[in-house]
C-alpha positions in Angstrom: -16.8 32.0 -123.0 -19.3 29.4 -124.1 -20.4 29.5 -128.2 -21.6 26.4 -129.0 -19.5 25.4 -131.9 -18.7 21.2 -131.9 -15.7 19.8 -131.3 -16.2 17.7 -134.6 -17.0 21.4 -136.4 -13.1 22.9 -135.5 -11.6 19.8 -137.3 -12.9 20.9 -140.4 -10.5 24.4 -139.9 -6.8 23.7 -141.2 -4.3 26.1 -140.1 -1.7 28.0 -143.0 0.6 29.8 -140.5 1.9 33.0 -140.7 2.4 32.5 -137.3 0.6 30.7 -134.1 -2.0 33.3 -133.5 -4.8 30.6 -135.6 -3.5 27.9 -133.2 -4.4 30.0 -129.9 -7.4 30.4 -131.3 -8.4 27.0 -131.7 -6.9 26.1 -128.2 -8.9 28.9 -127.0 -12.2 26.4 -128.1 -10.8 23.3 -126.8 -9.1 22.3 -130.5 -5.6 20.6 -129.8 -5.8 18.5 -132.9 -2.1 18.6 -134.7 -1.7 20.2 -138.0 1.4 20.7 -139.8 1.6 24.6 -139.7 -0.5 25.4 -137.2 2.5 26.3 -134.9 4.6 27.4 -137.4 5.9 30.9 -138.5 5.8 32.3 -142.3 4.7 34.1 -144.8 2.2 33.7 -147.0 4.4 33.8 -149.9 6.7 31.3 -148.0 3.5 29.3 -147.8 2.8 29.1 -151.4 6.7 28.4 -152.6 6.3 25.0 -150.8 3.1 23.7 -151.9 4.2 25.0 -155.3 7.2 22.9 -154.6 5.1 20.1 -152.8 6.9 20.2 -149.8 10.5 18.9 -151.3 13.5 19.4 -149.2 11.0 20.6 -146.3 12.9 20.4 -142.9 16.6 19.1 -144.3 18.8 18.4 -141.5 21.7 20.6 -143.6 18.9 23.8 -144.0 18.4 24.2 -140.3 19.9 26.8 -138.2 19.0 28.4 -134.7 15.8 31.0 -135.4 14.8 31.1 -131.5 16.0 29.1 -128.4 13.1 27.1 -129.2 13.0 27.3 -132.9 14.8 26.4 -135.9 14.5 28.0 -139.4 14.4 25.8 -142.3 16.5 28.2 -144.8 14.9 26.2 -148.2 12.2 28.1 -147.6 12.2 30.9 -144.7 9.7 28.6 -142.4 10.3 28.8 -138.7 10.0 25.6 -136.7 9.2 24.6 -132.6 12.2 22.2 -131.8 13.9 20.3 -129.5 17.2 21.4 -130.9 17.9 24.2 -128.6 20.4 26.7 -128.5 21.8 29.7 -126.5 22.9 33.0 -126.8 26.8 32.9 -127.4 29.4 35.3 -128.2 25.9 37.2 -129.3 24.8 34.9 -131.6 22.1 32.0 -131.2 23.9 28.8 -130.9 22.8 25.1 -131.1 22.9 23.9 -127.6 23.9 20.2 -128.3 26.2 18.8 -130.8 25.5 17.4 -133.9 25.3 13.9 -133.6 22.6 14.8 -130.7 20.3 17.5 -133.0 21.1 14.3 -135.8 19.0 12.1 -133.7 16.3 14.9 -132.8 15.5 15.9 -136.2 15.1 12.3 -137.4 12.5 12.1 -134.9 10.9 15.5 -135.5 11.2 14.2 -139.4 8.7 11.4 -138.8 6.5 14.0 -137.3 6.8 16.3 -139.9 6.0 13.4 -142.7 3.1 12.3 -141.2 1.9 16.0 -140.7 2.2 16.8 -143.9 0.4 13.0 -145.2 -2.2 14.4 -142.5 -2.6 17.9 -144.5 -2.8 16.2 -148.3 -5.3 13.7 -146.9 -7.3 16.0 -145.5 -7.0 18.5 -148.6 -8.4 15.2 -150.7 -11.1 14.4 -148.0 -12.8 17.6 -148.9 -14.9 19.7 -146.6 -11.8 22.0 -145.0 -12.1 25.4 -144.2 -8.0 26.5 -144.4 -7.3 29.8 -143.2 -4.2 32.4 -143.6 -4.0 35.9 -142.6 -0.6 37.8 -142.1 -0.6 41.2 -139.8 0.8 43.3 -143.1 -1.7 41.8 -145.5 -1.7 39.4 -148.2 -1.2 40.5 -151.8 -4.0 39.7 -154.0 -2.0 37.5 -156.3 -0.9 35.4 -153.4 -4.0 34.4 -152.5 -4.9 33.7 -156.0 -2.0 31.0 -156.2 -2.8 29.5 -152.9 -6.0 28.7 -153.8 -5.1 27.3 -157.2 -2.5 25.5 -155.7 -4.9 24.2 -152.8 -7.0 23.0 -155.8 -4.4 21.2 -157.7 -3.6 19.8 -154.1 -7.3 18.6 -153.7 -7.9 17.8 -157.0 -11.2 19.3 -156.4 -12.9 22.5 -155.1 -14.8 21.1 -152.1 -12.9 23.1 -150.2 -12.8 27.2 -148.3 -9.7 29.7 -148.5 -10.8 31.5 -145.3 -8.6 35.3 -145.1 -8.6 37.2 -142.1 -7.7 40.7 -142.7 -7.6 43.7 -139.9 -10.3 46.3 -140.2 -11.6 49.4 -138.0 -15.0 49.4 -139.6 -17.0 48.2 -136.7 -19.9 47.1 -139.0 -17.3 44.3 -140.1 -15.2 42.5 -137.2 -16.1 39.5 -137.0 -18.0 39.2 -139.8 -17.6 36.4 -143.0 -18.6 36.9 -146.3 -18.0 34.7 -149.8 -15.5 36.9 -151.7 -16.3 34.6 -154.8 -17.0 30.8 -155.2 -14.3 29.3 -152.3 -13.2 32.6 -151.3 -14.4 33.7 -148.0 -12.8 37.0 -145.8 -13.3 37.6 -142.0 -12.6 40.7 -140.1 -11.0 41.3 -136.8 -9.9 44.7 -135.0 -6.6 43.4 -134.7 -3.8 40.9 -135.1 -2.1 39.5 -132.3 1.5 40.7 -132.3 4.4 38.7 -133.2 6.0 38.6 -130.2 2.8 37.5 -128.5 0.8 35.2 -130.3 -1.6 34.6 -128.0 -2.8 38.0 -127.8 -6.2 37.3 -129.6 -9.3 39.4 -130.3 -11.2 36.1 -129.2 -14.6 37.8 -129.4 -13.8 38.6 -133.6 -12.4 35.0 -133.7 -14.9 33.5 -132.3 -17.7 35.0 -134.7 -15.5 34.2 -138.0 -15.1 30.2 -137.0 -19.1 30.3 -136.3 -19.6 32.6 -139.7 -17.5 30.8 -141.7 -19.1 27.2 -140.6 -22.6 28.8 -141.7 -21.5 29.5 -144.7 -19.7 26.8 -146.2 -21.6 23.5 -144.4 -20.9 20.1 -144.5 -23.5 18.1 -143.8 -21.3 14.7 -144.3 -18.2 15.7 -142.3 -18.3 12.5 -139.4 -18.8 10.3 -142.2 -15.5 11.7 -144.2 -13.3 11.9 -141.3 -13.8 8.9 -140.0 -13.5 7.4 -143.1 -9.9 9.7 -143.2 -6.6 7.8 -143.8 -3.1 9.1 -143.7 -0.2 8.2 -146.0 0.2 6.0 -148.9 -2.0 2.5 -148.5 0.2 0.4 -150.1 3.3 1.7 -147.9 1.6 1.5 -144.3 0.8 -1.4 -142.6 -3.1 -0.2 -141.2 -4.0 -2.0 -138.0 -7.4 -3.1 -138.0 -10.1 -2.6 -135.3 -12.2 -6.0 -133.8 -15.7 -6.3 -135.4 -19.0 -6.0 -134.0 -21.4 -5.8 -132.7 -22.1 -9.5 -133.2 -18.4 -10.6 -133.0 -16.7 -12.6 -130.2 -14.1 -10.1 -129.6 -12.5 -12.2 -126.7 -11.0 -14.1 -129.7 -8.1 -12.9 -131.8 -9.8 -11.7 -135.4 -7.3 -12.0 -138.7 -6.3 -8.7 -140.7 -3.4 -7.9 -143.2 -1.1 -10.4 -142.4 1.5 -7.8 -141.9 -1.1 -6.3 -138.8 -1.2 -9.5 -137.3 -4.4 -10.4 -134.9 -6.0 -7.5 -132.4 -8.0 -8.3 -129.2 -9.7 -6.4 -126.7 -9.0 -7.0 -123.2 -11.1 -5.6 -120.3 -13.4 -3.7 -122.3 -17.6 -3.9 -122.0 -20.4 -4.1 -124.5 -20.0 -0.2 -125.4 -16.3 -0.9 -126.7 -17.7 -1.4 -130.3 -16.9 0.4 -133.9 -18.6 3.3 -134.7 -18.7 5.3 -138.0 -15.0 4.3 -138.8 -13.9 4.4 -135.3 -13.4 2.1 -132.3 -14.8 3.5 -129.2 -13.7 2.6 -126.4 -14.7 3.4 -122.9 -12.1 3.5 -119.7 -12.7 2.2 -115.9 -11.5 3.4 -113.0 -7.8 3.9 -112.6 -7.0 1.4 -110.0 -8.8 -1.2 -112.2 -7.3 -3.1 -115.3 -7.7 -1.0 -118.4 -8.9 -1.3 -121.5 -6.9 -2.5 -123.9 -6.4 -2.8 -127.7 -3.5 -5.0 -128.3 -2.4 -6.2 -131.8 0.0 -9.1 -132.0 2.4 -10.5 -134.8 2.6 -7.3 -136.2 5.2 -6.7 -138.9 6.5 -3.7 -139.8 8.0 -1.5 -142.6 11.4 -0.6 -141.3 11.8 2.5 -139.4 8.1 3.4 -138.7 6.0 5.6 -136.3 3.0 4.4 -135.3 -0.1 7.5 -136.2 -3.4 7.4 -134.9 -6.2 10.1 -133.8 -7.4 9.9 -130.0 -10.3 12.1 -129.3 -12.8 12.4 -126.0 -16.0 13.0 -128.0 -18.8 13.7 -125.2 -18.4 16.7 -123.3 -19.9 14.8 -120.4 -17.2 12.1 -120.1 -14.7 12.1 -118.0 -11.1 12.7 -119.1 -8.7 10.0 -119.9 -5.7 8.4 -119.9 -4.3 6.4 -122.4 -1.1 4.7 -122.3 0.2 3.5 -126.0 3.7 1.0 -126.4 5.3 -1.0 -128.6 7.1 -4.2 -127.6 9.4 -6.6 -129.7 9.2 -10.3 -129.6 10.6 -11.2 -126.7 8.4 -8.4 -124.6 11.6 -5.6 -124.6 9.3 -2.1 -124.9 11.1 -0.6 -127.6 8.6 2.7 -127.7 5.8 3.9 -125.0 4.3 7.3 -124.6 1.2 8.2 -122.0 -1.7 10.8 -123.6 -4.2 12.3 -120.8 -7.3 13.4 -123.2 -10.6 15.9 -122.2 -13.7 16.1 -123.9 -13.8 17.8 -127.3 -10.4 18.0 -127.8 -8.7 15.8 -130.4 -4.7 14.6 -129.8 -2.2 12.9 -132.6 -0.5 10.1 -131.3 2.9 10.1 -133.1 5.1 7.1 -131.4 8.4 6.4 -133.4 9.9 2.9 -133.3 12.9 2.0 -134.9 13.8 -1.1 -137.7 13.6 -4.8 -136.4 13.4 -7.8 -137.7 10.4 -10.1 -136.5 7.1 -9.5 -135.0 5.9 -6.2 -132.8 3.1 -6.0 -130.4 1.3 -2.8 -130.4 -1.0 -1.8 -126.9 -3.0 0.9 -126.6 -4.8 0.8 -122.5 -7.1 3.6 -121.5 -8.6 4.6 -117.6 -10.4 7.3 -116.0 -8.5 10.2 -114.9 -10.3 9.5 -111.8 -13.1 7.2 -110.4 -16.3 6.9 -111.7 -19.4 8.2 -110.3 -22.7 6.7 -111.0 -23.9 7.2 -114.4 -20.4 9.0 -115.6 -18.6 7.5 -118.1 -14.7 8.3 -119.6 -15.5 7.3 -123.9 -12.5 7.6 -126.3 -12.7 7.2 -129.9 -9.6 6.1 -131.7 -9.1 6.4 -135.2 -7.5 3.0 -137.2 -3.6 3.3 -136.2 -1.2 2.6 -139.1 2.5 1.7 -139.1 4.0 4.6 -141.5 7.3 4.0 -142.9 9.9 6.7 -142.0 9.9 8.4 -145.6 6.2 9.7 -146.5 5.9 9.1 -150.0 5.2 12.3 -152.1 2.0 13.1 -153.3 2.9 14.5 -156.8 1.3 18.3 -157.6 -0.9 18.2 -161.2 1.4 20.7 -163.2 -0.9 23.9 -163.4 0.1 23.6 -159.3 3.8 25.0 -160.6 
């Protein structure tokens, strides 16, 4: 099913759980940007405890026991979690799967995710321009959706922002319809929720209309320009790695940054490998030929770290790609690599952890083709400016009328 809407457009939506059924429906158009609840399951009310709380003691190793084999439940505040800390029916109970010094490990690395998730979701908040959107098959009490936009607000420090609630109805005249309940309150319809236990079961057709309705009515003209301009985390705690200049600059010669980002180069790239409205585009050859590469040199970092960046395939006409991203230490050991294969309009969070070492890191990001080239095709990538972001995500404190 072909609607029309951008691939830039579904960034602006911002998941608030209840469960995945939001997150099917942005796979559903091509959407497979991360966002920290959009796989997750909870209640509204759940919801509105921890950004009353501003997210403190979210996802304690000590709160977590076995929800799902896939799934953990963080008991601070009733939120259910995907894992990788499995476990088994035993003795008819659900069991963790792997001892503890094992799960230790996992969650430290589902941790960093987590941080930079949630640094992802305030920034964003602060950028303006979101559309966030909740609904819960039972309904949502008026009240509750009076404190999660004021605490959205106090979030945002602002009001450029949508609640978006989807509600059930069996009025025909309504499904799929939006409408402004009041200034930053909008309400869609569909004929039904998709059940619990299958999350994917969608009224696509009502979903569909509410993403288009809701884009109508609450525009923004600027949006490019404010999410390139997007960055996650703290400044003064990440180390941001910067992109080569141009158009104009020799980019076959190392270019000096923040002295804790060392020097990037490009390697094997053309004329069309250039910035563009905050981003570096780059654009892959064939797979059997060298890729391109960004590769940034002396870099120091903060500790523990994971490296965070934002691929995305932004021409529906390109051809796929894929991108290969490591981290080495001095003496060329790979201390972290992870391959990404991304398709047009679809945007994917790279989230690479590397542990604590002492002297410089080099940081490579290579793309190629899924495939050869034709004439006239082309595989383009745009890649938001990677940061270093220590392991501990700094708190962004709530204004008090938040509480």
């Amino acid at each position: 099913m072909t609607i029309g809407i951008g691939a830039d457009d579904l960034l602006r939506f911002e998941s608030l759980g209840d469960n995945c059924e939001f997150g099917f429906v942005l796979r559903r158009l091509s959407c497979e940007a991360g966002s920290l609840f959009r796989w997750a399951s909870m209640k509204p009310d759940q919801l509105l405890a921890k950004l009353r709380a501003n997210f403190e003691g979210m996802y304690r190793f000590e709160n977590l026991s076995p929800l799902r084999t896939g799934m953990v439940l963080d008991s601070a505040y009733g939120i259910g979690w995907h894992s990788d800390m499995k476990s088994d029916v035993t003795g008819g109970r659900l069991v963790f799967r792997d001892d503890e010094a094992t799960r230790r490990a996992l969650h430290r690395r589902e941790t960093r995710k987590i941080q930079y998730l949630q640094a992802k979701f305030t920034a964003r908040a602060v950028m303006g321009g979101v559309i966030f959107v909740v609904k819960s098959n039972p309904g949502i009490a008026p009240a509750t959706i009076d404190g999660l936009y004021k605490a959205l607000a106090a979030l945002a420090g602002h009001d450029d922002f949508a609640l978006l609630e989807v509600q059930e109805s069996d009025d025909p005249a309504r499904i799929g319809r939006v409408d402004w309940q009041r200034p930053g309150l909008m309400r869609g319809y569909v004929t039904r929720f998709a059940p619990y236990h299958q999350a994917d079961d969608i009224d696509a057709v009502a979903w569909f209309s509410i993403v288009q309705g809701a884009l109508r009515l609450f525009p923004c003209h600027d949006w490019m320009q404010r999410h390139a301009a997007l960055r996650i985390g703290t400044p003064d705690a990440l180390v941001q790695l910067r992109f080569p200049f141009g158009p104009d600059q020799d980019m076959s010669k190392p270019i000096a940054g923040d002295l804790r980002a060392g020097t990037v180069r490009l390697l094997n790239g053309n004329s069309w490998c250039r910035p563009y409205e905050g981003l570096f585009r780059l654009h892959g050859p064939d797979p059997e030929r060298p890729g391109t590469t960004l590769r940034w040199t002396g870099v120091h970092a903060p500790g523990p770290f994971h490296l965070g960046a934002t691929l995305r395939c932004p021409l529906r006409d390109s051809v796929p790609l894929r991108v290969a991203v490591s981290i080495a230490a001095e003496d060329g050991t790979t201390l972290a690599e992870e391959r990404f294969e991304v398709h047009p309009g679809r945007a994917t969070d790279l989230v690479l952890d590397a542990p604590a070492l002492k002297g410089p890191l080099t940081v490579s990001l290579t793309v190629n083709a899924v495939r050869p080239l034709a004439e006239g095709e082309r595989a383009v990538l745009d890649l938001s400016p990677p940061a270093l972001h220590p392991e501990q995500v700094p708190a962004v404190a709530l204004p008090a009328k938040a509480a």
